[in-house]
C-alpha positions in Angstrom: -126.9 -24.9 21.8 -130.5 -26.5 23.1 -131.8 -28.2 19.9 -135.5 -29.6 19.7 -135.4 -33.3 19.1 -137.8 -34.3 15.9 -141.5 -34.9 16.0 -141.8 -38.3 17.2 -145.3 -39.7 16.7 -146.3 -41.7 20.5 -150.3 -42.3 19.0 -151.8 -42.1 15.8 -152.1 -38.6 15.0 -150.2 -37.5 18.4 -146.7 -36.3 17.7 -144.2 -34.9 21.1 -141.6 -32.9 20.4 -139.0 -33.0 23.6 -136.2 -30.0 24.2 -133.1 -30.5 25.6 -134.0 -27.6 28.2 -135.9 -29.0 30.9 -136.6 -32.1 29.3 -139.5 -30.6 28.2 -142.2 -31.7 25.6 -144.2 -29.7 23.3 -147.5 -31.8 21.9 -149.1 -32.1 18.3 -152.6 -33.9 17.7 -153.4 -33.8 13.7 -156.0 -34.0 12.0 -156.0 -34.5 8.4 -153.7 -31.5 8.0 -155.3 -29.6 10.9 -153.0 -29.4 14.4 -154.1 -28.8 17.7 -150.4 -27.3 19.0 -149.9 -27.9 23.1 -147.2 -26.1 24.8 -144.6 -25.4 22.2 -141.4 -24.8 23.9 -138.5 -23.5 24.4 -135.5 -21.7 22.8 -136.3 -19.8 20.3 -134.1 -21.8 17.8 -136.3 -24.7 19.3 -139.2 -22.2 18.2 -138.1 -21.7 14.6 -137.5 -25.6 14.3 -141.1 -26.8 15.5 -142.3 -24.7 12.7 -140.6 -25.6 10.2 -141.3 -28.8 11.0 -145.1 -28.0 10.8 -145.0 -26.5 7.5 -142.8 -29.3 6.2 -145.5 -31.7 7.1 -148.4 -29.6 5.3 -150.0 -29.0 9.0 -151.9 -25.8 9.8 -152.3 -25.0 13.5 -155.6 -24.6 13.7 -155.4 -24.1 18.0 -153.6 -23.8 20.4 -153.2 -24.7 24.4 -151.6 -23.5 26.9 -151.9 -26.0 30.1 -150.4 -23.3 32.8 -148.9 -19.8 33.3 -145.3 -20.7 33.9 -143.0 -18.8 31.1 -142.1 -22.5 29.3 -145.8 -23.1 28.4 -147.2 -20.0 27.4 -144.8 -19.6 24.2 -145.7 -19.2 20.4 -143.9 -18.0 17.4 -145.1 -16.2 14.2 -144.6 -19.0 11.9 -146.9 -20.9 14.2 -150.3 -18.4 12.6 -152.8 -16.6 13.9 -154.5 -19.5 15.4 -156.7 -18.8 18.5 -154.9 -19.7 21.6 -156.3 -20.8 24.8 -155.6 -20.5 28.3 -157.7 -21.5 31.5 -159.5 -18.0 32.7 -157.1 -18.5 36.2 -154.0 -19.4 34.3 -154.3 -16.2 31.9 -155.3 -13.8 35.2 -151.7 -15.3 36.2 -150.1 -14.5 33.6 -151.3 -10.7 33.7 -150.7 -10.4 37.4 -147.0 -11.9 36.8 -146.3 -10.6 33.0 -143.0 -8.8 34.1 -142.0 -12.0 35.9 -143.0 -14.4 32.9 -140.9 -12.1 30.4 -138.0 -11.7 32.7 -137.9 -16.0 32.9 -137.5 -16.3 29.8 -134.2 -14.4 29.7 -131.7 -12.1 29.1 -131.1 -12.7 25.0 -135.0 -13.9 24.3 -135.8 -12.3 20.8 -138.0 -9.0 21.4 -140.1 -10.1 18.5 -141.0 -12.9 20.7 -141.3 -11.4 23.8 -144.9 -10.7 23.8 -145.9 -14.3 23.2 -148.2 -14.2 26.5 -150.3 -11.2 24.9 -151.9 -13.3 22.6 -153.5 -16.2 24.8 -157.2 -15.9 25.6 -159.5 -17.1 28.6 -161.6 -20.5 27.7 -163.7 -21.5 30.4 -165.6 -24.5 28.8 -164.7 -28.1 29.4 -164.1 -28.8 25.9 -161.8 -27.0 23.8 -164.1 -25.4 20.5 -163.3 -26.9 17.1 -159.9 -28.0 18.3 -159.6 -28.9 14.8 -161.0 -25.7 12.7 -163.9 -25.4 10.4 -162.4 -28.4 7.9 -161.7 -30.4 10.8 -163.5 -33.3 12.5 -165.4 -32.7 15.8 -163.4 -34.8 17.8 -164.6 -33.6 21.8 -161.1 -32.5 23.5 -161.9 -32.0 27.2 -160.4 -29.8 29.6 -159.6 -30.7 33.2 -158.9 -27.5 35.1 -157.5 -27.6 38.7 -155.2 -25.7 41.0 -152.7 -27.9 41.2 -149.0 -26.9 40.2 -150.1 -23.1 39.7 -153.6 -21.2 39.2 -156.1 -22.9 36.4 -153.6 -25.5 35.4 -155.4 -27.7 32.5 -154.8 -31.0 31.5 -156.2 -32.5 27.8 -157.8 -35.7 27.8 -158.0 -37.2 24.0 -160.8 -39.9 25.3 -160.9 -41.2 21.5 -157.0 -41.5 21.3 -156.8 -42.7 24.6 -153.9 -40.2 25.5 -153.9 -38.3 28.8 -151.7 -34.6 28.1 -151.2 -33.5 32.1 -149.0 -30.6 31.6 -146.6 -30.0 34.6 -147.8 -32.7 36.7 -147.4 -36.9 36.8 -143.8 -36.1 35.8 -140.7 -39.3 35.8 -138.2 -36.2 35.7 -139.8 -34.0 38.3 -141.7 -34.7 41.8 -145.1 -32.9 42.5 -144.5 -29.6 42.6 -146.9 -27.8 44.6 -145.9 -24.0 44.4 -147.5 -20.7 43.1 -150.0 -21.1 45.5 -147.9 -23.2 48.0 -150.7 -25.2 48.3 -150.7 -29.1 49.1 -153.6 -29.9 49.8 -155.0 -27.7 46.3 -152.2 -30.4 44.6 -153.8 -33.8 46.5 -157.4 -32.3 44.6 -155.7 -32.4 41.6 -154.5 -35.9 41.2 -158.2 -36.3 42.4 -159.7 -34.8 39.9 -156.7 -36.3 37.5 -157.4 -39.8 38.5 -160.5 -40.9 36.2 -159.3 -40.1 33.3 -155.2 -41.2 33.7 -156.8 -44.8 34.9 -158.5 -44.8 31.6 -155.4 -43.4 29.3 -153.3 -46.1 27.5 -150.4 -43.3 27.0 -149.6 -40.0 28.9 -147.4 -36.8 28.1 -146.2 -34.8 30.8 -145.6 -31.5 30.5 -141.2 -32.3 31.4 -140.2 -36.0 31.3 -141.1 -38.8 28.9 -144.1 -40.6 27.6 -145.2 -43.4 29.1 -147.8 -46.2 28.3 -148.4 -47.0 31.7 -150.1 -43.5 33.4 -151.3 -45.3 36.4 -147.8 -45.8 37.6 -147.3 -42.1 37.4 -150.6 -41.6 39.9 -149.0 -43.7 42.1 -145.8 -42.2 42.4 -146.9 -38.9 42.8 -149.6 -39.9 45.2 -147.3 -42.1 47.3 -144.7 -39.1 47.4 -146.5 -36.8 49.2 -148.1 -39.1 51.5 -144.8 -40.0 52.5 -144.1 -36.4 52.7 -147.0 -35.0 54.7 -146.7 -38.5 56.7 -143.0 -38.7 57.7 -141.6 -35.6 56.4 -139.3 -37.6 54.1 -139.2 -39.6 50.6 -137.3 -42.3 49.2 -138.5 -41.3 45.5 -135.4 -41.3 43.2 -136.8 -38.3 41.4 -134.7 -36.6 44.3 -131.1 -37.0 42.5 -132.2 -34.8 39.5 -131.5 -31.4 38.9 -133.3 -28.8 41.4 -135.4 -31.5 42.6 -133.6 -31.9 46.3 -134.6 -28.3 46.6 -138.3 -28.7 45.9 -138.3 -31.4 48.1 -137.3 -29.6 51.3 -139.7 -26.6 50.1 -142.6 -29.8 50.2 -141.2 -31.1 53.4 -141.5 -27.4 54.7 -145.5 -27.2 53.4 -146.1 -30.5 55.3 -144.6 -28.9 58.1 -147.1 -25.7 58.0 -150.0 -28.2 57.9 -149.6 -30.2 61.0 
């Protein structure tokens, strides 16, 4: 059985929660006993324990964030509240246009009660994500950086006053740049673009699957050298090749650079 490994707290106030599906993470920031809840993932007995979890540490989730429309980040579970949850106004269009597709990923023996997690996500097209922290919380500015890369409206969270950079499916050690849904490379190079600024000036980084590192600009550069060796020679010695799927998403990259010569 997939089991959640325990809140493990990576900044003050930042706590990452990693499955055993995917190697992917779900993030907490706090706030006195407010939480801003990121991605929660991904069985549902992962589900039930991230909960219980919350409540055992008196937090109330005061928001949540969804960083993409891919079935693994656009989860919730009752126990979580009624907390309003936010989407980028391209991701949750995806998610509408592909609802069939999003329930059917997550499975044949998914809970129904759980099943219409997506329903409950709502459009926020600001660059700052509004009182991340509730009514009794502090102000703290929580900006959004929005970009196509990876699929539609995909958001990363930049915590300038924790110094923590949360990119959601992208700047992965597990997984190489993924460019798909739109099959779109040059969308992705935008990305890390409009990503750089704010990784250079991160002292720690969650990815959406992988681990948390204290050295972000190490991830840019993988990720950036990657494809240029891709849409350059057509090939890549990047080690992220030997894990699972990846080989495949490698020759589907290769195949993009192809199509753009």
């Amino acid at each position: 059985m997939s089991t959640l490994r325990r809140l493990e707290e990576v900044a003050p106030g930042v706590f990452v929660a990693t499955s055993r599906r995917a190697v992917t993470t779900t993030t907490v920031v706090i706030d006195g006993g407010n939480a801003l809840l990121v991605d929660p993932c991904w069985t549902p007995t992962e589900l039930d324990a991230l909960a219980g979890d919350l409540i055992a540490l008196g937090l109330r989730v005061t928001t949540g964030f969804s960083t993409h429309s891919h079935h693994d980040h656009m989860l919730w579970h009752p126990n979580f509240g009624d907390a309003p949850r936010w989407t980028s106004p391209r991701a949750l269009e995806f998610a509408h246009q592909y609802h069939e597709e999003l329930v059917e990923g997550l499975g044949d023996d998914w809970p129904s009660e759980l099943a219409d997690v997506f329903d409950g996500l709502v459009a926020l097209d600001d660059e700052i994500i509004p009182s991340a922290f509730g009514d009794t919380g502090s102000s703290e500015p929580i900006r959004l950086l929005t970009h196509n890369g990876h699929s539609p409206g995909h958001t990363a969270l930049w915590l300038e006053e924790r110094g923590v950079f949360v990119a959601g499916d992208m700047l992965s050690d597990v997984e190489l740049p993924l460019p798909f849904s739109p099959d779109d490379l040059p969308s992705y190079l935008e990305a890390l673009d409009v990503l750089a600024p704010c990784v250079l000036a991160a002292s720690l980084l969650i990815p959406g699957h992988g681990h948390v590192t204290g050295d972000p600009a190490t991830r840019l550069d993988a990720d950036r050298r990657y494809l240029d060796d891709v849409i350059t020679r057509l090939d890549s010695p990047d080690p992220r090749r030997a894990n699972r799927d990846m080989e495949e998403s490698h020759q589907r990259t290769v195949q993009l650079a192809r199509e753009m010569r």
